[in-house]
ZAMARGU-4260 file (C-alpha; in steps of 0.2 Angstrom, whole numbers, plus 5000, padded with zeros to 4 digits):
<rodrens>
0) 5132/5191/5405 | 5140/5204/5414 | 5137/5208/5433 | 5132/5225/5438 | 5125/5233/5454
5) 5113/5246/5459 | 5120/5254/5477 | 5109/5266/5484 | 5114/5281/5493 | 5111/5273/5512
10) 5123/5258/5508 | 5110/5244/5504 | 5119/5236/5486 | 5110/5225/5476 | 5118/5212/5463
15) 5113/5209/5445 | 5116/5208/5425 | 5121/5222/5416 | 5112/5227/5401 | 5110/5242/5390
20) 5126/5252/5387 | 5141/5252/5399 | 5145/5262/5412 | 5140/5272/5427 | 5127/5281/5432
25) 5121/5291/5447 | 5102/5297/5446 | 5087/5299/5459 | 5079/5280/5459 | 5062/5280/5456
30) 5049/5265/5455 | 5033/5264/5440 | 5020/5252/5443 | 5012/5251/5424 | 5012/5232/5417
35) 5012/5239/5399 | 5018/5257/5392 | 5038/5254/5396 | 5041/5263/5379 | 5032/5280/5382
40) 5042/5277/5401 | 5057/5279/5393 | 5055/5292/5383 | 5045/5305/5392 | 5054/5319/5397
45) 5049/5322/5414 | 5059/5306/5421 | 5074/5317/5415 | 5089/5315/5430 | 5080/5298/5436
50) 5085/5279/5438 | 5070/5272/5431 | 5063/5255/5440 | 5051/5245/5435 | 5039/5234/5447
55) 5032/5225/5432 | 5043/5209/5432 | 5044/5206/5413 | 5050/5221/5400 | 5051/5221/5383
60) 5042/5209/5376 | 5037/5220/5362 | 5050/5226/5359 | 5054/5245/5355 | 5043/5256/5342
65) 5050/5273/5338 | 5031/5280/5332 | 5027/5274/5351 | 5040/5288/5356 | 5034/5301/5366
70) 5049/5313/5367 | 5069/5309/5368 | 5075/5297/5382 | 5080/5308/5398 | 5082/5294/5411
75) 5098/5291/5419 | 5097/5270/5421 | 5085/5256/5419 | 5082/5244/5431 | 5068/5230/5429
80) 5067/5210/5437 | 5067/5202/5422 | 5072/5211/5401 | 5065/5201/5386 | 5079/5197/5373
85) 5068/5191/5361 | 5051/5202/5359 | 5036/5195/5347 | 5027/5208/5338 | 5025/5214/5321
90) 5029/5232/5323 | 5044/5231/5335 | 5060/5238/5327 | 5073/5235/5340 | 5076/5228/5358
95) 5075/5236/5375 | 5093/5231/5376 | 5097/5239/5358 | 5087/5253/5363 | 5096/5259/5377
100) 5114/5255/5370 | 5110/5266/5357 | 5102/5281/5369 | 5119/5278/5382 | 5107/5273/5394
105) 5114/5258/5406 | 5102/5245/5414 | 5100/5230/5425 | 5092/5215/5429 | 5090/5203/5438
110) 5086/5210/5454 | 5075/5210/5467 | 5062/5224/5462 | 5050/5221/5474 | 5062/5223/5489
115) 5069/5239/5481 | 5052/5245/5480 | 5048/5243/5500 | 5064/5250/5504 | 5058/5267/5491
120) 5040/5267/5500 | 5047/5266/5518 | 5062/5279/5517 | 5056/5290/5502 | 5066/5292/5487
125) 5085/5292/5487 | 5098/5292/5477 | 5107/5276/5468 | 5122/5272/5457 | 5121/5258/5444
130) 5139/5253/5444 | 5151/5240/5439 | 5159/5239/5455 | 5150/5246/5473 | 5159/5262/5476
135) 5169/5264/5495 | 5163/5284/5495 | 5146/5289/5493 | 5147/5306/5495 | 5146/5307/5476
140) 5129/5298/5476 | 5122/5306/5491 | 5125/5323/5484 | 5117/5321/5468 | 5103/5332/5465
145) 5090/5333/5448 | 5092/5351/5444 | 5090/5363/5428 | 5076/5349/5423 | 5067/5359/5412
150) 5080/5369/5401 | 5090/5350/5398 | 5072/5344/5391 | 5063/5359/5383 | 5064/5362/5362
155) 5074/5375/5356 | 5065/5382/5345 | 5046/5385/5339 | 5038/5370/5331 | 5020/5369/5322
160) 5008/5352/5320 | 4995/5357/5308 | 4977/5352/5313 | 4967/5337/5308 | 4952/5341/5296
165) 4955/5360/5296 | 4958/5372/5309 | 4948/5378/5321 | 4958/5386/5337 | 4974/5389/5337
170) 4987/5383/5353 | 5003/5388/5359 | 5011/5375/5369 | 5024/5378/5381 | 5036/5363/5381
175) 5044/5363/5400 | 5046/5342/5396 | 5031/5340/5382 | 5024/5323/5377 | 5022/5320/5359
180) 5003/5315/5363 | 4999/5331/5370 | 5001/5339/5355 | 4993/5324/5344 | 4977/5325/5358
185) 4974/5345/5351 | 4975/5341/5334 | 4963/5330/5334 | 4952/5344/5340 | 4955/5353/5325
190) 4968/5365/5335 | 4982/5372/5324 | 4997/5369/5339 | 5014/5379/5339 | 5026/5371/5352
195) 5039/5384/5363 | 5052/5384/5372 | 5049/5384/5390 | 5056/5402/5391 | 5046/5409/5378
200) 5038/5426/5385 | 5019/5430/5390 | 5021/5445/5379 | 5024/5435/5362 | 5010/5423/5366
205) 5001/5436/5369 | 5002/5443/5352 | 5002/5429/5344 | 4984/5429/5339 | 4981/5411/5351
210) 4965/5405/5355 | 4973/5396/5371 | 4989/5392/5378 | 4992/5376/5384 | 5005/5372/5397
215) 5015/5355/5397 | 5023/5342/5409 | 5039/5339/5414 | 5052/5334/5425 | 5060/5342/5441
220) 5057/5355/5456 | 5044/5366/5450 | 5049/5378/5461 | 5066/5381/5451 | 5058/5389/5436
225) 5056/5405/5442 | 5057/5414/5424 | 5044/5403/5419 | 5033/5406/5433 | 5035/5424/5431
230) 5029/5424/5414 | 5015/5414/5418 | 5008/5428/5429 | 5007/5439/5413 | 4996/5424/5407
235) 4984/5423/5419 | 4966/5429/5415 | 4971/5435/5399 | 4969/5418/5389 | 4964/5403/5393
240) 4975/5389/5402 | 4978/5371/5404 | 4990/5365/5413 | 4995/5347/5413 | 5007/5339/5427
245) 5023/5351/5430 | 5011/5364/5420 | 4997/5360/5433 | 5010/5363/5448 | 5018/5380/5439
250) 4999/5387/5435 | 4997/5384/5455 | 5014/5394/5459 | 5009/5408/5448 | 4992/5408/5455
255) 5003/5413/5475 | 5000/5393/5479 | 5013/5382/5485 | 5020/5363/5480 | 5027/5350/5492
260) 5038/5335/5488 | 5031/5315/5490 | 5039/5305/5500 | 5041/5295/5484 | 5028/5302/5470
265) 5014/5295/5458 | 5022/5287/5443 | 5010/5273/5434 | 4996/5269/5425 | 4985/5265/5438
270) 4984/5279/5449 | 4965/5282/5456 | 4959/5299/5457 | 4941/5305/5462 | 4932/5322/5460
275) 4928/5334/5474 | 4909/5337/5467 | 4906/5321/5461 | 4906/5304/5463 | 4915/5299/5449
280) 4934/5290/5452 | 4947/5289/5437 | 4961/5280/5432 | 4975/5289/5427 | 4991/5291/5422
285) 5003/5300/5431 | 5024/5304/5433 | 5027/5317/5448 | 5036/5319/5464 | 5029/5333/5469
290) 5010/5339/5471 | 5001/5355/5474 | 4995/5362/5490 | 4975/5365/5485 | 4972/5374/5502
295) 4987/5386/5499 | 4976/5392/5483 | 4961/5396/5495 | 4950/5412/5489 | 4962/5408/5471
300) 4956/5391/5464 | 4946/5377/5469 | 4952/5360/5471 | 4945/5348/5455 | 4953/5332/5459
305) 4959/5323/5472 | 4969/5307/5475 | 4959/5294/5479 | 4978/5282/5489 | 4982/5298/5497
310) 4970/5312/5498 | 4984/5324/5487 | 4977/5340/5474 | 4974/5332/5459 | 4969/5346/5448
315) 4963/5365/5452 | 4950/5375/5445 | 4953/5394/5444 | 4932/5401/5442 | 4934/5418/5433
320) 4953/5417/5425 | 4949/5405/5412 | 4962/5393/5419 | 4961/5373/5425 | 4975/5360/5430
325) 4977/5342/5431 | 4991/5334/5441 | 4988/5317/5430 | 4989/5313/5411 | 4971/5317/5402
330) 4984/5312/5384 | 4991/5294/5393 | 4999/5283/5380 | 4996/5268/5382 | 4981/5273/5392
335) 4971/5275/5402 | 4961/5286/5392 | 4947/5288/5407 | 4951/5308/5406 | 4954/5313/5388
340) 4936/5322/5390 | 4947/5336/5399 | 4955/5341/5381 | 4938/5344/5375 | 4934/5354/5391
345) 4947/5366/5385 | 4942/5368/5370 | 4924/5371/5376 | 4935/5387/5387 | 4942/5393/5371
350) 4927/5393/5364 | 4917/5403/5374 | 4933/5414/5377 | 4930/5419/5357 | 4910/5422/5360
355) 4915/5436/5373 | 4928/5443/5362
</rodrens>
């Protein structure tokens, strides 16, 4: 039982018990309200650069299971209330503790995570160190900033998952921070689905013979990814698109739109989101800090989704360019699964893109 302590970059320090593997850590501290799916948490790329808390009090309790993984562990620290040493069930291979001693990932407990949540919702998201010992200069902590997100996350090179039952359509996925279940989720639709590097060019996948392209989360400001954005533009209207989360934000940029930062994001498994034509509200999924300005796409796209906590663009629709977005996760592991129909939607697209051709 060693102490430990999370300092965060206005002074506040709070004290607790050092788990995981040893020493420090400065990342951007961030809170996720799901009660289960702490395993997909920890390794989806898109919380690449962040101090991962959780408000759930108990973690772990079963245990860690690598064919549970969604991607490789990006998080910078882990900070729950309460860790389970001793998890019960019959497929767990490991310990949360384990786990993260063996990713170089430090942690702590014992702290008060409902305070450290207020604190997030009423000043926004800041910076934190989990630390040994409180630092006396936090000029260090302060200055930290998450950048180059999608190039530390991406593959590096070209990857195929053959389709279940036969091949149908055939996807190029562009991996900016991909979870493992996207691909899965196109699979199952009988799509043949060859993963890329996040600077692949439009010009290849445009010759690549695709029925589709399929444009991934991740983490960071997607504003950085100016490369990737450019070549997005060649895409547009050519093939059809579906952008999930960072890919719903970067389809938006390339379309002329704009994104904003939250004061402190969307990351959960609970988040409500309702559509703009209907009356139908969703539970989704979702890991973002920023979100896309619908009415900056005006005369472009057509807001599809919208927050139902507060009022954000939720998903775009882009009439006449073969192209739709989601902020949220359609492919959620461990759930919900409210919107996995939207997979199908885009198969529906390809579809009818290869009827015109």
């Amino acid at each position: 039982m060693k102490k430990g302590y999370l300092v965060l970059e206005n002074g506040q320090v709070f004290e607790g018990i050092r788990f995981g593997a040893e020493g420090d850590r400065i990342g951007e501290l961030v809170f996720t309200t799901g009660m289960c799916g702490y395993i997909e948490t920890l390794t989806d790329p898109s919380y690449y650069g962040q101090i991962v808390m959780q408000t759930f009090p108990q973690i772990g309790n079963y245990g860690v299971i690598p064919a549970d993984f969604e991607g490789k562990c990006a998080v910078r620290g882990y900070v729950v209330r309460e860790y389970c040493a001793a998890p019960s069930n019959f497929r767990c291979q490991m310990t949360i503790d384990e786990y993260l001693k063996e990713e170089g990932v430090p942690g702590l407990c014992g702290v008060d995570t409902r305070e450290l949540t207020r604190i997030i919702r009423e000043n926004g998201t800041m910076n934190a160190v989990l630390c040994d010992c409180p630092p006396a200069d936090l000029s260090a902590v302060r200055a930290y900033a998450v950048t180059q997100a999608v190039r530390s996350v991406t593959c590096a090179e070209r990857t195929s998952l053959a389709a279940e039952g036969g091949g149908k359509y055939r996807v190029a996925l562009i991996d900016y921070g991909a979870k493992s279940n996207i691909a899965r989720s196109l699979s199952r639709r009988g799509c043949e689905v060859d993963l890329y590097p996040a600077r692949v060019k439009a010009a290849e996948l445009l010759a690549g013979g695709y029925d589709g392209v399929m444009l991934s989360n991740g983490p960071g400001d997607p504003t950085e990814n100016a490369e990737e954005i450019a070549e997005l533009r060649e895409l547009v209207g050519k093939i059809p698109l579906f952008g999930i989360c960072l890919g719903h934000q970067l389809l938006a940029l390339a379309c002329g739109g704009r994104t904003v930062k939250l004061k402190y994001g969307h990351r959960g498994v609970n988040q409500p989101v309702r559509e703009t034509d209907g009356v139908r509200t969703y539970i989704t999924s979702q890991n973002h800090g920023y979100a896309v300005v619908a009415e900056s796409l005006a005369g472009v796209g057509v807001e599809s989704f919208r927050n139902a906590n507060d009022g954000t663009c939720e998903g775009m629709d882009y009439p006449g360019l073969s192209a739709f977005s989601v902020q949220f996760h359609p492919e959620a592991c461990s759930g919900p699964k409210d919107t996995s129909f939207l997979f199908d939607r885009f198969v529906k697209l390809m579809e009818d893109g290869n009827a015109q051709r």
